[in-house]
C-alpha positions in Angstrom: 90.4 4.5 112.4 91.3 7.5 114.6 90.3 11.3 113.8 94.0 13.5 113.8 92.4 16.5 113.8 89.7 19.4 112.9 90.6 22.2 111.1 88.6 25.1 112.0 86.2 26.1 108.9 87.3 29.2 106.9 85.4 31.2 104.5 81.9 29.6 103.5 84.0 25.9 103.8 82.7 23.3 106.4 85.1 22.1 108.8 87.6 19.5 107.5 88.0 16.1 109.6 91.4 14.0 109.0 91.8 10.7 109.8 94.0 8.0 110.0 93.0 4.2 108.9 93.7 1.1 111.1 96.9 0.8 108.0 98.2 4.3 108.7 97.1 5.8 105.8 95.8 9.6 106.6 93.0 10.7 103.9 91.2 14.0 104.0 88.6 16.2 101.5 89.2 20.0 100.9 89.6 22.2 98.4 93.5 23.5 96.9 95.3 27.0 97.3 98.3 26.8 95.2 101.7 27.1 96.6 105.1 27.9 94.7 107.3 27.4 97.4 110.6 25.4 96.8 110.0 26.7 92.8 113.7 28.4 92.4 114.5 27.6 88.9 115.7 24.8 89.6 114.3 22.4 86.9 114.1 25.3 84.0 110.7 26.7 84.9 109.8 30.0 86.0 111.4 30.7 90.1 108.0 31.6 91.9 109.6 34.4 93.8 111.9 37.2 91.6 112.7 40.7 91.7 110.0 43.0 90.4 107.7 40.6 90.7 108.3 38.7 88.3 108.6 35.4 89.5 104.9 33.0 89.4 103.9 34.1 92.9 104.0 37.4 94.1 106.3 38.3 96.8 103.9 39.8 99.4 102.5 36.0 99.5 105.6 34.8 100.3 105.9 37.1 103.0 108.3 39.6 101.5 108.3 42.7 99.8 110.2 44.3 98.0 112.1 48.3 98.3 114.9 49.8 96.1 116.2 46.7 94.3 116.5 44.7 97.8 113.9 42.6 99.3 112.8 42.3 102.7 110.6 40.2 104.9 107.1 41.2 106.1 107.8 40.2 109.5 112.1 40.6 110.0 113.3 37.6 110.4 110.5 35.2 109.5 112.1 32.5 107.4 109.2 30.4 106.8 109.7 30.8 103.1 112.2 33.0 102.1 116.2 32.0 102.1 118.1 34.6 104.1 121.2 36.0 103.5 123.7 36.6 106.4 122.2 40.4 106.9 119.1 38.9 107.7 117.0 39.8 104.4 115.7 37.3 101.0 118.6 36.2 99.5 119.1 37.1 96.0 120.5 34.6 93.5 121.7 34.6 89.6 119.0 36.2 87.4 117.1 37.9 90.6 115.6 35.4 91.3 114.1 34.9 95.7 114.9 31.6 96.9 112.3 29.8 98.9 112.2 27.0 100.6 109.7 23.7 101.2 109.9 22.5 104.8 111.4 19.3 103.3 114.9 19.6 101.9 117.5 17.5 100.7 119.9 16.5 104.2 122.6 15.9 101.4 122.6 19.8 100.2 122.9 23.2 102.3 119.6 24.9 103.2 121.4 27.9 100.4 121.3 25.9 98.0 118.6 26.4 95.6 118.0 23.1 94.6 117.4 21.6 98.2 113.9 22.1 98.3 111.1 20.5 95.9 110.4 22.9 93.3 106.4 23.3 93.5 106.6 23.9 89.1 108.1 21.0 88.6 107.2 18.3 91.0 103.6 17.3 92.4 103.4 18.1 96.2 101.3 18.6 98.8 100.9 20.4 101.8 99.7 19.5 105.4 99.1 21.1 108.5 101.3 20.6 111.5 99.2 18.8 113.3 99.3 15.8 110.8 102.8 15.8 111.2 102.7 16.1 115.1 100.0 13.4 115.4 100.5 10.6 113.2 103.3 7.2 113.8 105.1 7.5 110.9 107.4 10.4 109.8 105.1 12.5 107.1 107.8 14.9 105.3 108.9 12.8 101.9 106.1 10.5 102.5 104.2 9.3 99.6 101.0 11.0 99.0 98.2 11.2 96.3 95.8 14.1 95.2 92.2 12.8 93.5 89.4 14.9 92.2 87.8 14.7 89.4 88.4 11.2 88.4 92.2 12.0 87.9 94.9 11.0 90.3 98.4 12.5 90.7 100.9 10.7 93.0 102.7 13.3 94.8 105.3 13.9 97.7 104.4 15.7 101.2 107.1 18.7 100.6 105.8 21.5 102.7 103.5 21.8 106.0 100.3 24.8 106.4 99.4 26.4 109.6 97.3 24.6 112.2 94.2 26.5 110.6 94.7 26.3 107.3 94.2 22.8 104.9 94.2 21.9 101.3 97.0 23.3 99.6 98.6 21.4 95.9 101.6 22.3 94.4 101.5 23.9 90.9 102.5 20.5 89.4 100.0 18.7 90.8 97.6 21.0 90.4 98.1 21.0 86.8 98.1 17.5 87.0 94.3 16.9 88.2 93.5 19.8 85.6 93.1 23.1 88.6 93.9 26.1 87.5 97.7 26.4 88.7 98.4 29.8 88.9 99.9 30.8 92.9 98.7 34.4 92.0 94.9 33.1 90.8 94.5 29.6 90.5 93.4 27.0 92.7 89.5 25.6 93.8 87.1 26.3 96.5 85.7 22.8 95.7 86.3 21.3 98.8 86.0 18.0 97.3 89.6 17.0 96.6 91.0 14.2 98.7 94.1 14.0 99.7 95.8 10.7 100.9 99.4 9.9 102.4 101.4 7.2 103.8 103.7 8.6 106.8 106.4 6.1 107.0 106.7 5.1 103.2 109.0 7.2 101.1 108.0 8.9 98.2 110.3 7.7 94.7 113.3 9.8 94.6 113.0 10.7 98.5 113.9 9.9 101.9 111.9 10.5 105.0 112.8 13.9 106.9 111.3 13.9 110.6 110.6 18.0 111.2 
């Protein structure tokens, strides 16, 4: 067994360790923010991002914000999240809704098309820092992983990757799924007893490994 990496503590959270067994597996504890990205309608549930707000996540946590009907990104040009259009700016599709990506997406579609990325309402996810994808042997994106907490278990996909300092993020699907409050604007745990396990190398059902 071999440590990957230490993520810095943040508020009143001790520092998380992640390691990788002698089998590959990588298994960590932390607690769950709640990310929408890569929820664009997709699958009939609510888009996270949308004009006036409306969408499950507020814009200005995806980076964007919005002035006179057209939306813009915090930082110009940052697009982390957000699905630009060829001026530069959030793209605005059919019903106003935001797209936003998942650092996985479908090689088959174009990075415009909405359904590319793994909609976070729809489809338990979860989300790991760089460094787990920089350190370990097998490719993580489209991995299988698994959320447990509680006594409930989801089986989930790796679909989107965190900052270096930041751990413990769940899509809204699998949040729901271990029973955590799912809401991106208010939900989530600071229990930082979740464990999160994945399997870099072995496909997730329904997906095929994407090296970053």
């Amino acid at each position: 067994m071999r440590l990957i990496a230490k993520i810095p503590p943040r508020k009143n959270e001790p520092e998380c360790e992640i390691w990788e067994d002698d089998d590959l597996r990588v298994f960590y504890t932390a607690d769950a923010d709640i990310d929408a990205d890569g929820a664009n309608g997709q699958n009939g549930a609510l888009a996270a991002y949308m004009i006036g707000d409306q969408g499950s996540d507020y814009l200005e946590n995806g980076g964007m914000y919005e002035k006179n009907g057209k939306v813009y990104c915090t930082e110009q040009g940052n697009d982390d999240i957000a699905i630009l259009d060829d001026d530069g700016h959030p793209r605005i599709y059919a019903g106003g809704i935001v797209g936003c990506k998942t650092s996985y997406r479908d090689p088959a579609k174009s990075e415009s098309d909405l359904s590319a990325y793994v909609d976070a309402a729809t489809v338990p996810y979860i989300v790991v820092p760089k460094q787990v994808v920089r350190n370990t042997q097998g490719i993580v994106l489209g991995c299988l992983a698994r959320a447990s907490y509680k006594g409930k278990s989801v089986d989930c996909v790796v679909a989107d990757t965190s900052s270096e300092k930041k751990v413990g993020e769940l899509s809204i699907a699998a949040a729901e799924a271990l029973g955590i409050k799912s809401s991106p604007r208010n939900g989530g745990t600071d229990d930082p007893n979740i464990l999160y396990e994945l399997w870099p190398g072995i496909a997730a059902p329904d997906f095929v490994l994407i090296k970053s």
